[in-house]
C-alpha positions as CSV (number, residue, x, y, z in Angstrom):
1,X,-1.3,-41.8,-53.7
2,X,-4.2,-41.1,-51.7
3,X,-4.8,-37.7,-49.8
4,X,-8.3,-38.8,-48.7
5,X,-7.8,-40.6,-45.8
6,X,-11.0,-42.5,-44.0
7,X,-10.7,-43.8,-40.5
8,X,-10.4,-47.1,-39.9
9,X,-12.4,-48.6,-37.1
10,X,-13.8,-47.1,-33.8
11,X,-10.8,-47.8,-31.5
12,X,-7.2,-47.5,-31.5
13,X,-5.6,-45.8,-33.9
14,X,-8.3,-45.1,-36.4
15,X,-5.7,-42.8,-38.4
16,X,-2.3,-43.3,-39.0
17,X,0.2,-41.1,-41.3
18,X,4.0,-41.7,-41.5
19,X,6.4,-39.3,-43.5
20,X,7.0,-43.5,-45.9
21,X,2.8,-43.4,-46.3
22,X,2.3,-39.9,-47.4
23,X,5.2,-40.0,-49.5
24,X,7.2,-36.5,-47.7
25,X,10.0,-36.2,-45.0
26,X,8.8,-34.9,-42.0
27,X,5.1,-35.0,-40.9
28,X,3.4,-38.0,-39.1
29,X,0.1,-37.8,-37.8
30,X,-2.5,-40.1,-35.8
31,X,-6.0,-40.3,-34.3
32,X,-6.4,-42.4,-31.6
33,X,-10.5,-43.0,-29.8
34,X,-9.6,-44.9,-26.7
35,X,-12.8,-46.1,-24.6
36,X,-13.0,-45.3,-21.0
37,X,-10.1,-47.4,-18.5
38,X,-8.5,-47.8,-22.1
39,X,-4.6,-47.1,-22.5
40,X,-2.0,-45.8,-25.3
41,X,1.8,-45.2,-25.1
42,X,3.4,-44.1,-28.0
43,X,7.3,-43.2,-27.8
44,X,8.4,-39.6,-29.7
45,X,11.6,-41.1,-30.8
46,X,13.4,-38.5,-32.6
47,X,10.7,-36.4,-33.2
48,X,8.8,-33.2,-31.0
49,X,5.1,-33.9,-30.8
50,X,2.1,-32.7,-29.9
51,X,-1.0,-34.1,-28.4
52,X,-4.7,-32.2,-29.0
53,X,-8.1,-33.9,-27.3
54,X,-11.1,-33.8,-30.1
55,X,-13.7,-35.3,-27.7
56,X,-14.0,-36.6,-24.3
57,X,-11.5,-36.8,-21.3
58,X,-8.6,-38.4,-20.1
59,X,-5.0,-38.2,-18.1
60,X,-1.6,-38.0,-20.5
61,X,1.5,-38.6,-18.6
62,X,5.0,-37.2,-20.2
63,X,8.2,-36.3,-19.2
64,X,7.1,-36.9,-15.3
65,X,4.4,-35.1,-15.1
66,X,0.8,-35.8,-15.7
67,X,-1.8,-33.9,-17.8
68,X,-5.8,-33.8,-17.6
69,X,-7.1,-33.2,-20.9
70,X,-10.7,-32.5,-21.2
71,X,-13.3,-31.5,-24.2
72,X,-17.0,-32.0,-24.7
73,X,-16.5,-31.7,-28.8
74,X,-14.2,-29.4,-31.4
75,X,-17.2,-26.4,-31.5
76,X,-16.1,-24.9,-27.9
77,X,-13.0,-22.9,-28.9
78,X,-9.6,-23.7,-28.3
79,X,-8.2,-26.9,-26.4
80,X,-5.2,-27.4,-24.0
81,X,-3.1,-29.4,-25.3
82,X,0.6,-31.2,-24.9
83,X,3.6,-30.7,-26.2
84,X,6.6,-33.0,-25.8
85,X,10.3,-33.0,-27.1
86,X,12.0,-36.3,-28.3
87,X,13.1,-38.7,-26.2
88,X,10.0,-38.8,-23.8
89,X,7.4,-41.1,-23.9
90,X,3.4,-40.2,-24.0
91,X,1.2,-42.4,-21.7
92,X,-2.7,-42.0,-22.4
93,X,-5.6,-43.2,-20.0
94,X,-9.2,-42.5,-20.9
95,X,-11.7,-41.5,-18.0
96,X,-13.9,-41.0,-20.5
97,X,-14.7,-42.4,-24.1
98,X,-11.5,-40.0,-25.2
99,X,-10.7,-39.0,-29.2
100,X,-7.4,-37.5,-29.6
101,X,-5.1,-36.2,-32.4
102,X,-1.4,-36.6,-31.9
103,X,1.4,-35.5,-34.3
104,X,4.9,-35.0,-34.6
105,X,8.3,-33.9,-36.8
106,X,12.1,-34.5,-36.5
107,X,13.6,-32.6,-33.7
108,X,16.4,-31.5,-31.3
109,X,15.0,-31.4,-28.3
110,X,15.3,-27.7,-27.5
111,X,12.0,-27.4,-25.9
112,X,10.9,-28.7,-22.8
113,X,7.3,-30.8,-22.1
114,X,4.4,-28.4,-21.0
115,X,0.7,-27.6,-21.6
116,X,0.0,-25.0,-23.7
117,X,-3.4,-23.3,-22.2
118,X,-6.6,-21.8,-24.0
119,X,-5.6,-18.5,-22.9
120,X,-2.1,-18.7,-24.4
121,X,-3.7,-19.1,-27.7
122,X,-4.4,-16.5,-30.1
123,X,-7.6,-16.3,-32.0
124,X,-7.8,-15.1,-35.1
125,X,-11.3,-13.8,-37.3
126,X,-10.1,-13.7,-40.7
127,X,-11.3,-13.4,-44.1
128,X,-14.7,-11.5,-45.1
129,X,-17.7,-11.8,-47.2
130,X,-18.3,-15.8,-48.3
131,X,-14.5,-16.2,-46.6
132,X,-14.7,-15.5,-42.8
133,X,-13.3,-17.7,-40.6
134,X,-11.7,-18.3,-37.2
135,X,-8.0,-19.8,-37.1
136,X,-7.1,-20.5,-33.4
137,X,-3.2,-20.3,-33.4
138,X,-2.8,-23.5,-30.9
139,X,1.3,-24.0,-31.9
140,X,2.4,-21.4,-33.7
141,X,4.9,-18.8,-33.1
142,X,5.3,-17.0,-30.5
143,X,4.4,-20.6,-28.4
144,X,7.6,-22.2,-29.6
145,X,8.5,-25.3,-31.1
146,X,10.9,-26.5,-33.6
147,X,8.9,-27.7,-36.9
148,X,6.0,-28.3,-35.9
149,X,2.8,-25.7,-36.9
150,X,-0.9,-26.5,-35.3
151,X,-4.0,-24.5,-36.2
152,X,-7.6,-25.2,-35.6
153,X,-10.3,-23.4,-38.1
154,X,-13.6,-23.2,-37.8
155,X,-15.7,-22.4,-41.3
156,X,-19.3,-21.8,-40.9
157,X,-22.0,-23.5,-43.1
158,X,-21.8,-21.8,-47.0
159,X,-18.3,-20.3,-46.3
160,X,-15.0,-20.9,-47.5
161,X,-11.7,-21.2,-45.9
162,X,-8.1,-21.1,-47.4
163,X,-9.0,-17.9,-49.5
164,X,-7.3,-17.1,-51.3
165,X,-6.0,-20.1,-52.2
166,X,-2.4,-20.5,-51.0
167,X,0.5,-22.6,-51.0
168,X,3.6,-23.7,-49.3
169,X,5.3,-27.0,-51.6
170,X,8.3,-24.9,-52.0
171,X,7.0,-23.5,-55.4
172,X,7.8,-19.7,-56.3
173,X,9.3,-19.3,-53.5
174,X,6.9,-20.4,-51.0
175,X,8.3,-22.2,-48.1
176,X,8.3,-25.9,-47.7
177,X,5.2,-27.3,-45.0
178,X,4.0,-30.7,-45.2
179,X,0.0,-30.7,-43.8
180,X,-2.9,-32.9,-42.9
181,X,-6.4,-31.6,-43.0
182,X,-8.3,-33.3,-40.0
183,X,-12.0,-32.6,-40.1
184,X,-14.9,-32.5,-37.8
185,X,-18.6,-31.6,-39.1
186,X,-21.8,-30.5,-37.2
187,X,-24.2,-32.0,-38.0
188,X,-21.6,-35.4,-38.4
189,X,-23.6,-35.7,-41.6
190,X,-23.0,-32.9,-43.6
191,X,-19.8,-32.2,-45.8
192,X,-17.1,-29.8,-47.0
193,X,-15.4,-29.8,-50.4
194,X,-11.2,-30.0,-50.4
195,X,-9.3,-28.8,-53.5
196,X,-5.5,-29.6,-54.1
197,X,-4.4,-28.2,-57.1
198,X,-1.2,-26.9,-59.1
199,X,-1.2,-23.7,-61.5
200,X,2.3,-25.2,-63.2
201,X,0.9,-28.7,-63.7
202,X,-2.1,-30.8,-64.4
203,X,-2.7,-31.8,-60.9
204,X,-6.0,-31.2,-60.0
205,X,-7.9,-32.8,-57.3
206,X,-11.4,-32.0,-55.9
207,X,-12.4,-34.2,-52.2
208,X,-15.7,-34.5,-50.7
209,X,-14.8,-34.7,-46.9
210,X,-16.9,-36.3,-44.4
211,X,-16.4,-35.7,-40.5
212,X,-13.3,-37.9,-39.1
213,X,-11.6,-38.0,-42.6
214,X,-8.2,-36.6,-43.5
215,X,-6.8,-34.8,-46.2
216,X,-3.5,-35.0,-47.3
217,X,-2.0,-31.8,-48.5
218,X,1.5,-32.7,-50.3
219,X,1.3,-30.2,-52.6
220,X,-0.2,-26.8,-54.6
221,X,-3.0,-24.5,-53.2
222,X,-5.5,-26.0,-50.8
223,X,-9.3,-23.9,-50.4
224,X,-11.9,-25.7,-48.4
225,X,-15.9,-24.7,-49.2
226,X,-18.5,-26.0,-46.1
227,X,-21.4,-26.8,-47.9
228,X,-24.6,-24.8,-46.5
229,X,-25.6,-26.0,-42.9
230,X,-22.3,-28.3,-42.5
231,X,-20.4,-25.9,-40.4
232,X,-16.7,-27.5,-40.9
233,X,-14.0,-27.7,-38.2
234,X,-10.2,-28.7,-39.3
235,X,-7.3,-29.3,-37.2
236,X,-4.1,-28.9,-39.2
237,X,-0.6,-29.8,-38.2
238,X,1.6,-29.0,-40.7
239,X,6.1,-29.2,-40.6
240,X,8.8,-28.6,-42.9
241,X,11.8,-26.9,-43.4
242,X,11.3,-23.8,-41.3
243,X,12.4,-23.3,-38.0
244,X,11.7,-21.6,-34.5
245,X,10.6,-18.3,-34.8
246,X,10.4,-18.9,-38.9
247,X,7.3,-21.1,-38.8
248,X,5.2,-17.8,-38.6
249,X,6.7,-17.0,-42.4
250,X,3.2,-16.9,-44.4
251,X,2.7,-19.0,-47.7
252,X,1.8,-18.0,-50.9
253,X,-1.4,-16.9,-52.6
254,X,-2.9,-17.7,-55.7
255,X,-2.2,-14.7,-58.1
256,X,-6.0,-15.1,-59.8
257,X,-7.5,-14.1,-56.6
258,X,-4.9,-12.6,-54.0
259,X,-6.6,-9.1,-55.0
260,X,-9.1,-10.4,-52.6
261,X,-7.7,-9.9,-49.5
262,X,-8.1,-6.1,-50.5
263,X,-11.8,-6.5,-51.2
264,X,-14.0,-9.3,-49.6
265,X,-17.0,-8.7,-51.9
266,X,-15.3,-7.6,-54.9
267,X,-17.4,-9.1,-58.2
268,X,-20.4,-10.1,-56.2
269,X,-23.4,-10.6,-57.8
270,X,-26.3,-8.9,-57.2
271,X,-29.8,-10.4,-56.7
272,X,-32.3,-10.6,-58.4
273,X,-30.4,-10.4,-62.2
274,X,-33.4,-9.3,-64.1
275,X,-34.3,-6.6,-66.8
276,X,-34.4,-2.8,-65.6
């Protein structure tokens, strides 16, 4: 299977992910760039799903009410964005050129449709030393929903994210999440590095990303590394087995370098390494 994902084309759905293509049970994922006047109706069916704008502007009508959605690019902090339970049906309109990221898992329907706000949204600085980040908390407990888990992160140029490395397959305990890795680069071409990898098995995978690819994270620990001057946005959606008010249960580091989160700058080397 492949967990690098390219876009295909420059309108429409330029990314599509199923829970039958990725090969896992509850996840599906798209990327839709509409030009202006354009349309796009897509139906949640059985599943809750959420709608965040990348770039550009444009009207989303669901559940009876109608939603302006506006964002100039993914480096201005956090979006508003759409949530909507099954049984509704999402109708897009571009005023502008409009890019779009909508996503969704099996549901209930125990939440209502409403716009979660950029004030509602906690952000996070986490991480230190070669790791610090920002992790904008754009669905996640407390704003409710039923599977489904969104983050945006922001990794500047020479940084790392995902540190330590941690996982959530269901191994050792960790919970079950199935994610997707959607990435935006400034400048558009510079590049981050994507590991997947297992400590139990020989799975081992190392993905140069570009900006507007996706990364399929189906199973094992998951660091990213922003090469120098590529500062490296991701969205992340990510759904499993957990519930509600569970969805905040964290996942599970890497036991060769969880020590870290004690000491950001622990075994750094220091410059220049020359006689005495």
């Amino acid at each position: 299977m492949e967990h690098l994902i390219r876009p295909g084309g420059t309108a429409g759905e330029t990314i599509v992910v199923t829970p039958a293509s990725a090969g896992w049970q509850y996840l599906s994922f798209r990327v839709v760039a509409l030009a202006a006047g354009q349309s796009y109706t897509l139906r949640t069916g059985g599943e809750e799903m959420a709608l965040v704008p990348l770039q550009g502007s444009g009207v989303v009508q669901v559940g009876g009410q109608a939603f302006t959605l506006a964002r100039s690019t993914v480096f201005v902090g956090p979006p508003s964005l759409v949530y909507a339970p099954p049984g509704q049906t999402f109708q897009v309109t571009a005023e502008t050129a409009f890019e779009f990221a909508i996503g969704g898992a099996p549901a209930e329907g125990r939440y209502g449709v409403r716009l979660i706000r950029p004030e509602e949204i906690k952000c996070e600085l986490r991480g230190g030393g070669a790791a610090r980040r920002q992790v904008n908390h754009i669905l996640a407990p407390p704003l409710p929903a039923e599977r489904l888990i969104l983050f945006e992160v922001y990794v500047p140029g020479g940084s790392w994210s995902g540190w330590p490395p941690h996982c959530h397959d269901g191994s050792g305990g960790s919970p079950y999440l199935e994610e997707t890795y959607y990435y935006r680069i400034d400048p558009p071409d510079g590049f981050a590095i994507h590991r997947n990898y297992r400590l139990d098995t020989d799975f081992d995978e190392l993905l140069p990303v570009r900006s507007g690819e996706l990364v399929l994270v189906t199973q094992g620990y998951h660091p990213v590394a922003a090469a120098p001057g590529s500062n490296v946005y991701f969205l992340n959606y990510l759904a499993g087995d957990l519930l509600d008010e569970e969805r905040a249960r964290p996942p599970l580091d890497d036991v060769h370098y969880a020590w870290m989160k004690e000491n950001w700058e622990g075994n750094r080397l220091t410059l220049p390494v020359a006689p005495a």
